[in-house]
N, C-alpha and C positions, 0 to 999 in steps of 0.2 A: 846558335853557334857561339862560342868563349874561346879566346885566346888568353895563356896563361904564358906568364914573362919567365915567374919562375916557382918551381915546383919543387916543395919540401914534403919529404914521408916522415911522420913524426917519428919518432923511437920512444917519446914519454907522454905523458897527460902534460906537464909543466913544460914540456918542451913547445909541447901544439901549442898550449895558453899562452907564452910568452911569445911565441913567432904573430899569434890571435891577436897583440896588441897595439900590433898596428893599423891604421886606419885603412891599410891598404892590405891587409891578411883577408881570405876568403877559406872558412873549414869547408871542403868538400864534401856533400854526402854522394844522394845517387848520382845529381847534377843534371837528374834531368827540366830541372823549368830551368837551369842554364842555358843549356838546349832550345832552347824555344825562344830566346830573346838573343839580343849582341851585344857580351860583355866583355870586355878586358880585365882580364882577373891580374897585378899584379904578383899575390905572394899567393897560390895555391897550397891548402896545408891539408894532408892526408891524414887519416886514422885508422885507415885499413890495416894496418902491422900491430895495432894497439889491442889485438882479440877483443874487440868488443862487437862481436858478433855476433854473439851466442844469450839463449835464452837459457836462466837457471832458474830451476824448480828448488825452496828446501820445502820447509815442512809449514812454513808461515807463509810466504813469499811467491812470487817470481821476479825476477831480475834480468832485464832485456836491455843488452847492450844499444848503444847508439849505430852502432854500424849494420844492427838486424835491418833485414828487410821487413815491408808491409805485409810480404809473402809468408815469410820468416812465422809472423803473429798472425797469421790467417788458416797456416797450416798444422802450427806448434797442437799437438795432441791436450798437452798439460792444460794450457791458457784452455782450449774447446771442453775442458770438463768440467770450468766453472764459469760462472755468469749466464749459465744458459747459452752459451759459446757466442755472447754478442759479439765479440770480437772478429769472430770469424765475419759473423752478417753484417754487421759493418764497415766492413775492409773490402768485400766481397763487390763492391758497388764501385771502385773505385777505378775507373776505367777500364784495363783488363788485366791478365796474369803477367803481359811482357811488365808493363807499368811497375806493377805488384813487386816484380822479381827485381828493379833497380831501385827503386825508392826508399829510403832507410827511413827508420822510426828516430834518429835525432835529426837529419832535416827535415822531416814532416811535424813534427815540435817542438823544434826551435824555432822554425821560420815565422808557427803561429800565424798560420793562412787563415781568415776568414772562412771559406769555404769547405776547413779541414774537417773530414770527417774523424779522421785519427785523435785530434784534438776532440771532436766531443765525446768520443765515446771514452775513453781515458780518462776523459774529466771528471763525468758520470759511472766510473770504478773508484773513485778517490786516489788516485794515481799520484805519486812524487816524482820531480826528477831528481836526480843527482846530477850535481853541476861541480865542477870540478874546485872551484874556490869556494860557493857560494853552500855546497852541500847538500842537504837533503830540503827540499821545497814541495808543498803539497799543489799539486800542475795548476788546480785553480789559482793559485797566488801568484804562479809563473807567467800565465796565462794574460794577468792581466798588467803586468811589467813591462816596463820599455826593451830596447835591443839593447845588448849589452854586448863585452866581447869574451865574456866565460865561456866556458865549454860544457857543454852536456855528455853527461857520462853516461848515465844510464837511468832506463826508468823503471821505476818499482812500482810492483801490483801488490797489496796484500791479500790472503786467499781469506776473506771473510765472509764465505756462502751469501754474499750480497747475489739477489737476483737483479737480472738486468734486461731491459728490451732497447731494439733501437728501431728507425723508419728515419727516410729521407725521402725528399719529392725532389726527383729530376726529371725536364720536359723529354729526356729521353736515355737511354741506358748510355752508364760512360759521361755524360756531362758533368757540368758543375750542379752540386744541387741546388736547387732552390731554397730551403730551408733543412736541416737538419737534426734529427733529437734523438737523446737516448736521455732514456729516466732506471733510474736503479732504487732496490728497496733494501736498507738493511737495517733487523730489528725494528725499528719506530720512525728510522730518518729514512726520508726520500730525496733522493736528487735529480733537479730536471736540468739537461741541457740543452742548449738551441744554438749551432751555429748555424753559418751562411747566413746573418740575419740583416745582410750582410757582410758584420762585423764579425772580430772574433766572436768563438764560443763564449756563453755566458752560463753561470750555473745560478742555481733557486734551491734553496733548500726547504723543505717541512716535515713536521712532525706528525705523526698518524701511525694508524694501523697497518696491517699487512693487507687487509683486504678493506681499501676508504670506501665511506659510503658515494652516493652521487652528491650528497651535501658537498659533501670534502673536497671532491674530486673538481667540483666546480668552484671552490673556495679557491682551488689551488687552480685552475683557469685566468681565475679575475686577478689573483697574485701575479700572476706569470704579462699581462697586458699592462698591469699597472707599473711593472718592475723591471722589465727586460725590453731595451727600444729596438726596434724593428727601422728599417729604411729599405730603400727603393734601387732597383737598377735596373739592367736592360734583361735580368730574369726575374723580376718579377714588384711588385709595389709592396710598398708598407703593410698596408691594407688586405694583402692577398696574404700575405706573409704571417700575419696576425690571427686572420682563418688558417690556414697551415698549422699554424703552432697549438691553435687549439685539437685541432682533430690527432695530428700526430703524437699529442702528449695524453690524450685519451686512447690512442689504440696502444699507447706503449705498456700505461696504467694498466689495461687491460689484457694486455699479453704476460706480463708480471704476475696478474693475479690470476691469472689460468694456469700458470707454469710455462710460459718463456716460448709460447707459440703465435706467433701474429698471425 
């Protein structure tokens, strides 16, 4: 439950940012982990009237506003005809359709949860955001930036026939995961990412072929242990997490190289 003193519906982008700067602004997205704690939001600032709601397709691209839902990117035809519709299987995990249907794609990347699966797999498409002062930013760089009080506009996919696979391990459907990965191939570079690892997502990049040997594959194993820190909580150890990452970043490898089937 949140109670809100007072409540502004933007009419501009520089209007929300300027209202944003104060120490005591809150942008609303779904609002739903508002919901779930007790805050007193002084200045509530809205963006629902700002049409950024909407998913565009051009001929390069896609461009998904900040006010789309999870639902939104999980249903969109377009986004399901490329990456091997990771997006869909991704999102899909995410506790249920109600959840789905209020949670928007800029406070699920803005807020830069730990446990975001939105955040890895996005991250793992080479995904930008648009931030209303700050520009165009590629999401890994965003990702790993302090909070700020800019505004996220909207997030850009490029449609580069990048294949993609993802997997997550949760002790049960609807929870938080335990660790989470999606690895993408395109041309030569791979990208692997892991959140829940705890921490935010984190991305690895390498170089290889479309279809790596198991040389490679384990090359890029002992990269991923040596490079990316793991920690502990009440879902799971370091340790556990460590074996996690290795197995889910091989069945993703291998979903990839089959053509996008786990």
């Amino acid at each position: 439950m949140f109670t809100i003193n007072q409540y502004s519906l933007a009419e501009s982008l520089e209007q929300a940012y300027e209202l944003n700067q104060s120490r005591s602004g809150v942008i609303l997205g779904g609002t739903l982990w508002l919901k779930m704690g007790r805050k007193k939001i002084i200045k509530a600032i809205d963006l629902s009237a700002l049409g950024l709601n909407t998913i565009e397709e051009a001929a390069d691209r896609f461009t998904i506003g900040c006010m789309c839902t999870l639902r939104d990117l999980e249903t969109h035809a377009g986004l399901n005809r490329y990456f091997n519709g990771v997006i869909a299987q991704a999102l899909g995990s995410i506790v249920g359709i109600q959840m789905r249907n209020g949670a928007t794609v800029g406070g699920s990347v803005f807020s830069r949860y730990g446990f975001s699966d939105v955040l890895t797999v996005l991250m793992a498409l080479d995904a930008y955001v648009e931030l209303h002062k700050g520009g165009l930013v590629p999401l890994a760089e965003f990702a790993a930036m302090p909070h700020d009080n800019d505004v996220l506009v909207r997030v850009v996919l490029r449609k580069d026939a990048r294949k993609a696979a993802y997997s997550s391990f949760r002790k049960s459907a609807g929870d938080f995961p335990v660790l989470n990965c999606a690895v993408s191939n395109f041309e030569d570079q791979w990208q692997i990412v892991l959140g829940a690892r705890p921490g935010r997502a984190r991305r690895i990049q390498f170089t290889g072929g479309s279809h790596p040997s198991a040389e490679e594959i384990n090359g890029m194993a002992d990269q991923i242990k040596g490079s990316i820190p793991f920690g502990s909580n009440l879902l799971g150890s370091k340790t556990y997490r460590q074996i996690l990452a290795d197995g889910l970043v091989r069945r993703n490898i291998a979903a990839i190289v089959s053509g996008g089937a786990l």
